[in-house]
N, C-alpha and C positions, 0 to 999 in steps of 0.2 A: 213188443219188439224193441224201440228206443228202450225200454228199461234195460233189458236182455244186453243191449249193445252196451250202455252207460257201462254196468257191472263188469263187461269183460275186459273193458279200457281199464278198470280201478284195481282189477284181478291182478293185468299186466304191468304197471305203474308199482302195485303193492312187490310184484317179484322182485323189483331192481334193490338188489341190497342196500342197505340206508349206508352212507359215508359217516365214519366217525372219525373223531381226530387221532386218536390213538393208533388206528390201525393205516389211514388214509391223509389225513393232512400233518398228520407230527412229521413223517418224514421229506417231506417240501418244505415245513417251515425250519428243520434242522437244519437243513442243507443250505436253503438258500435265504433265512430271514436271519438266524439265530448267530453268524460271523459278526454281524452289525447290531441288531437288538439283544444285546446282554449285556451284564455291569463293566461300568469303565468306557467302553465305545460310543460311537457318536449319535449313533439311534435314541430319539428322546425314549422309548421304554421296551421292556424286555418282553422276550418270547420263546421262553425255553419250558413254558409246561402249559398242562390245558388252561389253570386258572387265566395266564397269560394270553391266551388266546383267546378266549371268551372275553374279557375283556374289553381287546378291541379288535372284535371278529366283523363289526359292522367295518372299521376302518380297511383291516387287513382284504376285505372281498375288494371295498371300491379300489382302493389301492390297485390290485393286483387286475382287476378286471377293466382299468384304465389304461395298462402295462406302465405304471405311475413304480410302481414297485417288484421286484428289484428295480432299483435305479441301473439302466442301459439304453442307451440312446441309438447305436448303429442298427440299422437294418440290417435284415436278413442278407449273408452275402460271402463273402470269403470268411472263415470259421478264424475265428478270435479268443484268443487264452485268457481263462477266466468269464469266459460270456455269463453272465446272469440271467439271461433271459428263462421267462417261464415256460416250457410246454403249453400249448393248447388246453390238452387233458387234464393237467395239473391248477392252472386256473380254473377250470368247470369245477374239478374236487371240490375247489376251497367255497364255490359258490354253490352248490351242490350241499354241503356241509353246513353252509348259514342258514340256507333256508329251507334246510329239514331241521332246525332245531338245537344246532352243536350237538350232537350226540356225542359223549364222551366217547365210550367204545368201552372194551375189554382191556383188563390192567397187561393181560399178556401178551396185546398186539401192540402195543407203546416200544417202541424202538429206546434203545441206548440214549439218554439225552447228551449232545456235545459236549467236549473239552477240551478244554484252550494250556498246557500246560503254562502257568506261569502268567496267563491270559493271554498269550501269543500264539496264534494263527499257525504258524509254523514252527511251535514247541521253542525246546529252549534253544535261545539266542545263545551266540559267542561273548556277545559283550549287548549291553544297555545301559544308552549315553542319555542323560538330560542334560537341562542348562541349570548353575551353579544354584539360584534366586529367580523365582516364578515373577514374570511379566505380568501387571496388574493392569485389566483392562479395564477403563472408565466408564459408565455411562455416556453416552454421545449419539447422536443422530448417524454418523457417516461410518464409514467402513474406514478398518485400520490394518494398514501395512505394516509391520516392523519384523527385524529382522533379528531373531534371537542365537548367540553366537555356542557351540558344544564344544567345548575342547575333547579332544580324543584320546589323548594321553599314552596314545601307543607306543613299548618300546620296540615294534621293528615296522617295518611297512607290511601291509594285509591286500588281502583280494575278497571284495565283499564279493558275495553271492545273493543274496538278498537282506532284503530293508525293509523293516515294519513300523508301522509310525502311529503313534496313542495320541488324544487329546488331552486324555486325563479328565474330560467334561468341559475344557473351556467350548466358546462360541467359535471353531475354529471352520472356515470355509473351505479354502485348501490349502496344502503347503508345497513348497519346494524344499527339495535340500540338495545346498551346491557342497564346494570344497573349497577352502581356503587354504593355499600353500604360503600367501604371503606376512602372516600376521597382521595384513591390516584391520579386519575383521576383528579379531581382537585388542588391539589397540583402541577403536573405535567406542566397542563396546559399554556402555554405560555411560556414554561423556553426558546426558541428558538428564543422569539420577535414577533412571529406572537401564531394567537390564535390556542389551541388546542397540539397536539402534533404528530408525524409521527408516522409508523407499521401499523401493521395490529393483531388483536385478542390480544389487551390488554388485560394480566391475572387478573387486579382486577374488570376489567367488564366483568359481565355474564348476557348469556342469562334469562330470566324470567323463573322461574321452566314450563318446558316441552313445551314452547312457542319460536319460532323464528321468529321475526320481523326484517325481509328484505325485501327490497325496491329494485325493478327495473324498469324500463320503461315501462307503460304499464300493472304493478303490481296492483292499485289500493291500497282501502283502506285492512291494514291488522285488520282482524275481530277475536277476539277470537271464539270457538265454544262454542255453548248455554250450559249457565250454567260454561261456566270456565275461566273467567277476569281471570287475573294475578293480583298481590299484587305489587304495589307501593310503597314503604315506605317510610315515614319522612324522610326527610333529605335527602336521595338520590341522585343521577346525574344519566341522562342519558349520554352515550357516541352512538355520531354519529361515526359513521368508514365507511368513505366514500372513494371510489374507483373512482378518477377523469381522463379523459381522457387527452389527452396533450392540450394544448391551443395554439393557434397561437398570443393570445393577453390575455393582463392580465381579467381575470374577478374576481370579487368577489362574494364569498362561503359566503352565510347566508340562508342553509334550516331550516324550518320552521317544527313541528311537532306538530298536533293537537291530543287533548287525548279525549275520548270519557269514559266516567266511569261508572259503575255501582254500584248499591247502595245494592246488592245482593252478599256477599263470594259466591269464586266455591263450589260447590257441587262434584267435582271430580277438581283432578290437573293430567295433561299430564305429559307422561315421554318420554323423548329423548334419543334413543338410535343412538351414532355414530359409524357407519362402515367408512372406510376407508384404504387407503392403501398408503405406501411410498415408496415401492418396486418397484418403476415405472422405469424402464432405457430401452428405447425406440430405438432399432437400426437404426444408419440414412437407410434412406427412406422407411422405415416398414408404410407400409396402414393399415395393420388392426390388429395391438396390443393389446392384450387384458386384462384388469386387473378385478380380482372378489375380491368380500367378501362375506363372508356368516356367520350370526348369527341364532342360534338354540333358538325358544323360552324358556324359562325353563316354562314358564305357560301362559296361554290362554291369550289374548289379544284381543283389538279392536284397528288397524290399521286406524289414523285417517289422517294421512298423510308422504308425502314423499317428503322431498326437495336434488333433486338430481344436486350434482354440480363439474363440472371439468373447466377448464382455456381451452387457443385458441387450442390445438390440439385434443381433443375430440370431434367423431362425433356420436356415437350413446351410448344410452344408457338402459338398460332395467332390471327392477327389476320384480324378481319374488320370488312367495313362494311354495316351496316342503312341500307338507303335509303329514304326518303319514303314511295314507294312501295308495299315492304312487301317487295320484294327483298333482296336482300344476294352478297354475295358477298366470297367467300377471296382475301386481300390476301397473306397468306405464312402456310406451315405449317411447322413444325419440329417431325417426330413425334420424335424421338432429339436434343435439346440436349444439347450439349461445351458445355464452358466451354470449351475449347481452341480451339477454329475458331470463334470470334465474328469476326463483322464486319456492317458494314451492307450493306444488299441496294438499292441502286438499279434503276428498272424501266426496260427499252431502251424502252418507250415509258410515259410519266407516265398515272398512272390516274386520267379525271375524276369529284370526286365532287360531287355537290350542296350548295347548303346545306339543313341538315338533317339530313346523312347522320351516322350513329351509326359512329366507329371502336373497335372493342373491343379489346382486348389480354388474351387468356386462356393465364394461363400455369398448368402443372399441376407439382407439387413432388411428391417421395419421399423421405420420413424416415426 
């Protein structure tokens, strides 16, 4: 009888179809690995076919079955554009798929592999801008700020719609890109012998009225919302301010940024409101330090997004809004902040708050 039993378990076990990648995991890794892991982007190696896979399939399970990969940090909560997060189901496949063996699969269940025309995410650009002479990063122990200057060479004023941004392979962490209407930016430019110039939040470049465009690993294209380009104007420069990691060898810095434009003025322009705080003095070995802010609306709003951001001691973070009423409610949680996978969180639908309503920003540090 235990035999009898053994066999009917191994019966049932043997019916569940084996996972192959071709029919079961190629299209989870198209979708959500292959934007990042292909030639040119910031993914150390590629993953656009089985050989690629196999590879590093030990990598790609733990990765994914960590939620280490896609890089996405918010919790579960108000639905967010561009989420990467993996299904449930779709991580078991990939771990389902290692440890029966990679089975390749059948050539005719292999899906379409992607394409980027032009290697851009969002096909071809209106215009793609670099800077003149590639920034030569040193070897060095510390992290390097500088600020690399794009002229734009427009002749009339534009309304971007979205912005794609390339490393080209350097060591690049994240980037900003403001706008310079004054020429100081370029003036400045090179006064050191190499291109661009050092700091961090040069005052004569700003952000684009109510728009921030930052770039991090795994970020994608930044998309304005329907109906609200930003204005570009004549003569202009952008400024990159790029945040590079230490190098063990020289490479050379020439990101690349693709514009996408529209031929339509916004019908509404966003506004940015900054919270923050500089009261921070953190007692050595304090684990859960806590810093707030809180902004009172003076009138009703539509919450269209939140980019929530602290350096390597912060690990959790969570905004909310106290409403009139005596309500409230979780606007975005990040229990495990990376300084690595920053980026802002826009919401697929804008969240209305009253005036009145209390925004809070609690971030928690470890020393």
């Amino acid at each position: 009888m235990l035999g009898a039993a053994c066999g009917g378990r191994q019966t049932a076990a043997s019916a569940r179809a084996p996972v192959t990648f071709n029919k079961d995991v190629a299209p989870i890794v198209f979708a959500n690995c292959a934007p990042c892991h292909r030639p040119g982007e910031v993914a150390p190696f590629t993953l656009l076919n089985y050989a690629d896979a196999v590879k590093h399939a030990d990598g790609v399970a733990a990765a994914t079955r960590k939620h280490e990969m896609p890089p996405w940090l918010p919790d579960r909560g108000e639905p967010i554009v561009g989420e990467r997060r993996l299904r449930d189901d779709q991580i078991e496949t990939i771990q389902r798929w290692v440890a029966g063996g990679l089975v390749e699969g059948a050539a005719a269940d292999l899906p379409k592999p992607p394409s980027w025309p032009d290697g851009w995410q969002l096909g071809h650009p209106d215009a793609v801008l670099d800077v003149s002479r590639a920034y030569t990063l040193r070897p060095g122990a510390g992290d390097v700020y500088r600020n690399l200057v794009v002229p734009t060479a427009l002749g009339s004023d534009v309304f971007v719609r979205a912005v794609e941004f390339k490393t080209n392979g350097a060591p690049i962490h994240h980037a900003v890109i403001r706008v310079d209407r004054t020429g100081a930016s370029r003036r400045r430019d090179g006064q050191d012998g190499q291109p661009g110039f050092d700091g961090m939040s040069w005052q004569n470049s700003q952000d684009p009225e109510g728009h921030f465009i930052g770039w991090a690993p795994g970020r994608g294209p930044i998309v304005a919302p329907e109906g609200m380009p930003w204005r570009l104007e004549r003569g202009a420069d952008l400024v990159i301010e790029l945040h590079m990691l230490p190098a063990k060898m020289p490479h050379e810095v020439k990101p690349a940024i693709a514009l996408y434009l529209s031929q339509t003025p916004p019908t509404q322009t966003p506004l940015t409101v900054k919270m923050g705080s500089t009261l921070i003095d953190i007692p050595p070995g304090q684990r859960d330090y806590v810093v707030t802010d809180t902004y009172e609306l003076p009138v009703a709003a539509d919450l269209m997004s939140v980019y929530p951001h602290a350096h390597y001691l912060a690990t959790e973070m969570l905004v909310t809004a106290a409403m009139p009423d005596g309500s409230s409610k979780t606007l975005l949680h990040i229990p495990r902040w990376s300084f690595h996978w920053q980026q802002d969180y826009r919401y697929v639908t804008p969240i209305p708050l009253p005036a009145g309503a209390r925004v809070t920003m609690r971030y928690t540090y470890d020393n």
